[in-house]
C-alpha positions as CSV (number, residue, x, y, z in Angstrom):
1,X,-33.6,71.3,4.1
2,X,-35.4,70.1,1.3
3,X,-31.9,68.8,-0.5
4,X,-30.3,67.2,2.5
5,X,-31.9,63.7,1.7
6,X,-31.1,63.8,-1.9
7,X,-27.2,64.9,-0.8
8,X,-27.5,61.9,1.1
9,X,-28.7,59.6,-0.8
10,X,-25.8,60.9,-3.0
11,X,-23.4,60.3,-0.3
12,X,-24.5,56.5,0.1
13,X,-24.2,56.2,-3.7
14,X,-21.0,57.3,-3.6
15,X,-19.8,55.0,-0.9
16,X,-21.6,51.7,-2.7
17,X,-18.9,50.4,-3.5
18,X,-17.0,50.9,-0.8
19,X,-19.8,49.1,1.6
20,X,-19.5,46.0,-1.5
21,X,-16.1,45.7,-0.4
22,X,-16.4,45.8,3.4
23,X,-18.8,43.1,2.9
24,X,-16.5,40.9,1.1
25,X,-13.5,41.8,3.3
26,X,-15.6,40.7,6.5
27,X,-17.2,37.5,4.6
28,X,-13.1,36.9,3.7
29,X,-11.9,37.0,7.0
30,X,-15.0,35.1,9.2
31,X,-14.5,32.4,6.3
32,X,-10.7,32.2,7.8
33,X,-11.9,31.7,11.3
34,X,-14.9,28.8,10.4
35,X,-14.9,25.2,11.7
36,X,-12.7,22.8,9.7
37,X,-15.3,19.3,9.6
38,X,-18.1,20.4,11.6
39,X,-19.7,23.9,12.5
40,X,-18.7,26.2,15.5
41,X,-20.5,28.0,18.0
42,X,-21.8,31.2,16.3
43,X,-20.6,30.1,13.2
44,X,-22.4,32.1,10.5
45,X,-20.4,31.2,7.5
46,X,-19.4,28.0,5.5
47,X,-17.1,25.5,6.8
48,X,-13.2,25.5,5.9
49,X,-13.1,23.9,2.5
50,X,-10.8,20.7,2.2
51,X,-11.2,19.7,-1.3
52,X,-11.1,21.6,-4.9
53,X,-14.8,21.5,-5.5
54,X,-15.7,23.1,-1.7
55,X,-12.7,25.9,-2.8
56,X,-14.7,26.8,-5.6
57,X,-18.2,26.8,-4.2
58,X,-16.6,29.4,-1.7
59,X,-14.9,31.3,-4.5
60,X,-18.5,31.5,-6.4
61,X,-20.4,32.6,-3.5
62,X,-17.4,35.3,-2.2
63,X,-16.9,36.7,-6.0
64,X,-19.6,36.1,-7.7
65,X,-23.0,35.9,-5.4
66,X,-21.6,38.1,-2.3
67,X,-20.8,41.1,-5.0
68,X,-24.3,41.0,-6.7
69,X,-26.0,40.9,-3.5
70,X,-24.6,43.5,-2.1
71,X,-25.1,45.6,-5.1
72,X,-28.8,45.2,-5.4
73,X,-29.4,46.0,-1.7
74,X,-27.6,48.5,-1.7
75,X,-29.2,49.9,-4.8
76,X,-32.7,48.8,-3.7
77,X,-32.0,50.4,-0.2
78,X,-30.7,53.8,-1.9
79,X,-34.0,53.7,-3.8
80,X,-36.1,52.8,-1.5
81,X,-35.1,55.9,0.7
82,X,-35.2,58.3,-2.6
83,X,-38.9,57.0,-2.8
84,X,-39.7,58.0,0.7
85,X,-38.4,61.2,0.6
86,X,-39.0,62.2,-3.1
87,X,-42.6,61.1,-3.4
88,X,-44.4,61.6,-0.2
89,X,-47.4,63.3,-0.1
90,X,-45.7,66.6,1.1
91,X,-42.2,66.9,-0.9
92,X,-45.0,65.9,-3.9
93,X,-48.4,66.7,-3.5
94,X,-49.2,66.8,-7.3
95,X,-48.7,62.7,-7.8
96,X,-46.9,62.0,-11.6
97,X,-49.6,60.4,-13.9
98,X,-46.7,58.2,-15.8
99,X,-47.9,54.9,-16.8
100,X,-45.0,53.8,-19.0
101,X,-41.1,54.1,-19.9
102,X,-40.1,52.5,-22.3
103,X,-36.0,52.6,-21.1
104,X,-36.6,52.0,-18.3
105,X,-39.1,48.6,-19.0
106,X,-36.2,48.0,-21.3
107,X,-33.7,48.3,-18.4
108,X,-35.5,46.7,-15.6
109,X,-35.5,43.7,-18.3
110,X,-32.2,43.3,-19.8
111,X,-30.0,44.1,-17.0
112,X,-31.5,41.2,-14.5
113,X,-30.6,39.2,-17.7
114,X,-27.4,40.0,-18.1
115,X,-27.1,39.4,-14.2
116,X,-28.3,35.7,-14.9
117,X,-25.9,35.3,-17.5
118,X,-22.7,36.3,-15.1
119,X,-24.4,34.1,-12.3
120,X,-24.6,31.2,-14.6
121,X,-21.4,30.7,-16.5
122,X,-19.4,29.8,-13.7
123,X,-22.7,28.0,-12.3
124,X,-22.3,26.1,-15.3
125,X,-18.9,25.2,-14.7
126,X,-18.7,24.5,-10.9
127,X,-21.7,22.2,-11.9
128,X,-20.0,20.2,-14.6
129,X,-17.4,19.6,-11.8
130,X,-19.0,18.1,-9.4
131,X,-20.5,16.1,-12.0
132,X,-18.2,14.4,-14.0
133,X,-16.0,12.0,-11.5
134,X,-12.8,11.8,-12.5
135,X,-10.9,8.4,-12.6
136,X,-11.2,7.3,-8.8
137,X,-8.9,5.3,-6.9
138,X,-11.8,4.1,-4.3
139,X,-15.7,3.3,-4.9
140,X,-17.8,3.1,-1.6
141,X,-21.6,3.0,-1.9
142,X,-23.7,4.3,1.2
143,X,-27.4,3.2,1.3
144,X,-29.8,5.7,3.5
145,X,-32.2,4.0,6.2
146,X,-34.7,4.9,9.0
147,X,-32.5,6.5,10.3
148,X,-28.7,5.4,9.7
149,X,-26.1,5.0,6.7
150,X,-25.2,1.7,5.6
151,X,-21.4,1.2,3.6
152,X,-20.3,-0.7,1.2
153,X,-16.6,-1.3,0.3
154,X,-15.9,-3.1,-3.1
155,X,-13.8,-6.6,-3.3
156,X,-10.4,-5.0,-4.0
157,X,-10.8,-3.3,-0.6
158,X,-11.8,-6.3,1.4
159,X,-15.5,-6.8,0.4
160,X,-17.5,-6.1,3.3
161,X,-20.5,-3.7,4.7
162,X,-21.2,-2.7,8.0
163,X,-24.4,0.2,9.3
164,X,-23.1,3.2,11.1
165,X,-25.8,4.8,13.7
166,X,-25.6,7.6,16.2
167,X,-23.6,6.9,18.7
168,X,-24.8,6.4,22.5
169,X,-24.8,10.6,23.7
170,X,-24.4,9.8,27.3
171,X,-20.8,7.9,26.9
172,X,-19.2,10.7,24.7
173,X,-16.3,12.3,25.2
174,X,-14.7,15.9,25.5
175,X,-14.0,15.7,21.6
176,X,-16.8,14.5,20.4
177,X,-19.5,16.0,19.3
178,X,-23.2,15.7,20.1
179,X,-25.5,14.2,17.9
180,X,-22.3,13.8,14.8
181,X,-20.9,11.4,16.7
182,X,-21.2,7.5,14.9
183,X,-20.2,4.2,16.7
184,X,-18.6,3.1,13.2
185,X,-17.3,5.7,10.9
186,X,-15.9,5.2,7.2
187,X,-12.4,5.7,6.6
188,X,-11.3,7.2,3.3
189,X,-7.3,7.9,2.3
190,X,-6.0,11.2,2.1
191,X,-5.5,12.9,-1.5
192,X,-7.7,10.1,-3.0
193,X,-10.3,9.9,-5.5
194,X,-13.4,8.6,-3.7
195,X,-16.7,8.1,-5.9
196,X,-20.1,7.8,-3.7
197,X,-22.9,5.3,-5.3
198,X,-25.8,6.7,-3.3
199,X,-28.9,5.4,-2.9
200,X,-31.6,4.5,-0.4
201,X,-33.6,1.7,0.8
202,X,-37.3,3.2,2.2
203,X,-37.7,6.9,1.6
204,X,-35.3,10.1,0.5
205,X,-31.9,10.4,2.3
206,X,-29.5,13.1,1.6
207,X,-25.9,12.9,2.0
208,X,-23.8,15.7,2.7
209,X,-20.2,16.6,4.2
210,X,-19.8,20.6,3.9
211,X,-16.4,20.8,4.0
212,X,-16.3,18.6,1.2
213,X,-18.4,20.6,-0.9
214,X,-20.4,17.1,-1.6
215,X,-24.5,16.5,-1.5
216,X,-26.4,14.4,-3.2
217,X,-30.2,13.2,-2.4
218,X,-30.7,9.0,-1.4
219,X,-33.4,7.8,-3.6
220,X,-35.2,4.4,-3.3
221,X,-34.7,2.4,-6.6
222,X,-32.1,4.9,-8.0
223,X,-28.5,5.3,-8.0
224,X,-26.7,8.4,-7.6
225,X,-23.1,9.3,-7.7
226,X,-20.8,11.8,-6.5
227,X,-17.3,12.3,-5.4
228,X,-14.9,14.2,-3.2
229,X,-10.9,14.4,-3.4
230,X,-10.1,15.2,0.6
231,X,-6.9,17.2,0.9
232,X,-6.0,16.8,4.4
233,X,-6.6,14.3,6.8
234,X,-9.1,14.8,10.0
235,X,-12.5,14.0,11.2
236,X,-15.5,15.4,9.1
237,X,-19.3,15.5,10.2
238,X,-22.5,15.8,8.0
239,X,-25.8,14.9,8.2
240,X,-29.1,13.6,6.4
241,X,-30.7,17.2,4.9
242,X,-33.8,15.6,3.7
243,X,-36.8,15.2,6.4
244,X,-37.2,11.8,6.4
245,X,-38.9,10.7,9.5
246,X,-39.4,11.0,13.2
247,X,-35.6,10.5,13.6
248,X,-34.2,12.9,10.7
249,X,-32.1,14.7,13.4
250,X,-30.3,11.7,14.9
251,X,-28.6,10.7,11.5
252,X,-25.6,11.9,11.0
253,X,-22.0,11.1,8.7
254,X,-19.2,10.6,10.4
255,X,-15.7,10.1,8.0
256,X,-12.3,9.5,8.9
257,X,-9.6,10.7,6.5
258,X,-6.5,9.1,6.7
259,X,-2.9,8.8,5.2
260,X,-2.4,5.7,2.7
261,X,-0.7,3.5,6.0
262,X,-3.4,4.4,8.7
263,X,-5.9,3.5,5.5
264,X,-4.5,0.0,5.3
265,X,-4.1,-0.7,8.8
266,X,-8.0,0.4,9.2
267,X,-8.4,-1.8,6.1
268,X,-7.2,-4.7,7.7
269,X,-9.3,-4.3,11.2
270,X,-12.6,-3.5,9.2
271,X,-11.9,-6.8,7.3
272,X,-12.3,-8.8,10.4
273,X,-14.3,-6.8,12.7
274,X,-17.6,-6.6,10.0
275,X,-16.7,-10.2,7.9
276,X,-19.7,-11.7,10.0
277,X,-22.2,-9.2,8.2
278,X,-25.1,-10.7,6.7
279,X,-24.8,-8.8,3.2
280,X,-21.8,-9.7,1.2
281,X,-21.3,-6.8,-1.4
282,X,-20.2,-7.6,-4.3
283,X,-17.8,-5.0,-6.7
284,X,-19.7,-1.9,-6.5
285,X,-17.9,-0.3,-9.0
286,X,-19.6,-2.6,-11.4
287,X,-22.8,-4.0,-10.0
288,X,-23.6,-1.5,-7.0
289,X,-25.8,-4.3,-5.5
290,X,-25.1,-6.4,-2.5
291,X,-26.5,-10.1,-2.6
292,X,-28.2,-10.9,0.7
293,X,-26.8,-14.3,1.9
294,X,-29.2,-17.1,2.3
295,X,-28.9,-19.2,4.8
């Protein structure tokens, strides 16, 4: 009876990496069946990815992450249980008197090193990525308020601005979404280069669109950038993940991504519906500040 734990144990060793896999497999195929744009009910992975840099966060966390994981709990786990039934106080009444190991101290050092150093070469990569923007065929640059997100489209699409708040959750309808649902959403063209300036204008914002793969904090007096390449057209939801007030939970991102007609037929519209805005942005590509008009 004595050896049935330790044949165990040696069972569940054997079957590690079988259990690694099954975890993969089932991360895998619940990835397949998550919300495209916004989260589903029960939802318990990340959202479909619709651009490079979201393909590759999912890669790293399915490959790289998920495998580790899963091989230090399981590991842990197997030892844990060796532990209980190895050293209790009736299996071994005579309790060891070892203070040190040296290859083991040596071990329990260098291999959560070398575990680092797997983790953060591709880190390292996937960072530079989202990093350095490519050459982009659109600038917009959203500024973060108690509580809504204010956009700014450069001269060479039509020079304007307008605020986009949460919509009025008593009128919605069957496909929209509570609380994600803006009265004015910004438009972006389909297989497009879009760089964010993001910034805020009274405490810290963050913007983020998971499917995307995007986030990047909103700080007061500073100007961060970012950028997203969306691959297929659709509605996608985010919302503010910094607590920045009373109404943190009621300020959400609403983008429209469109072919390169429906983009300049939305262009057009926007021009006229939000030319009576007070602020008149200038090129934010250059200057990223809008100039209030005096009247």
């Amino acid at each position: 009876m004595k050896s049935f734990p330790l044949k165990m144990l040696a069972g569940l060793a054997k079957n590690a990496g079988f259990l690694a896999g099954a975890a993969l497999f089932g991360v895998a195929n619940a990835a397949f069946a998550a919300g495209t744009g916004l989260a589903e009910p029960g939802q318990m992975v990340m959202q479909e990815p619709v651009t490079e840099v979201a393909r590759d966060i999912h890669s790293f966390h399915d490959w790289v992450l998920m495998p580790i994981i899963t091989v230090i709990t399981v590991f842990v786990g197997l030892l844990l249980l060796y532990v209980i039934f190895k050293f209790n106080a009736k299996s071994n009444p005579v309790p060891s008197k070892t203070t040190h190991h040296t290859g083991l101290e040596v071990a329990w050092t260098v291999i959560p090193v070398m575990i680092l150093v797997v983790i953060a070469l591709p880190s390292f990569k996937l960072l530079t990525k989202e990093i350095v923007i490519p050459k982009a065929d659109l600038t917009i640059k959203v500024t973060g308020k108690q509580w809504y997100w204010s956009y700014e489209y450069p001269k060479d699409q039509g020079g304007f601005s307008f605020d986009s708040l949460l919509s009025d959750q008593t009128k919605l309808t069957a496909d929209q979404p509570r609380l994600l649902t803006v009265d004015n959403e910004f438009v972006v063209p389909v297989n497009k280069v879009v760089r964010m300036q993001i910034t805020a204008a009274d405490v810290i914002h963050s913007f983020i669109i998971q499917s995307f793969g995007m986030r990047m904090d909103a700080v007061p007096g500073r100007l961060n950038e970012t950028w997203f390449k969306a691959e297929r057209e659709g509605v996608y939801y985010g919302q503010c993940s910094k607590l920045c007030g009373k109404d943190h939970a009621y300020m959400p991102i609403m983008v429209r991504v469109v072919s390169d007609e429906k983009y300049a037929e939305w262009l057009a519209g926007a021009k006229k519906k939000f030319a009576s805005n007070g602020n008149v942005p200038v090129n934010v590509a250059d200057i990223t500040l809008s100039t209030q008009v005096q009247n």
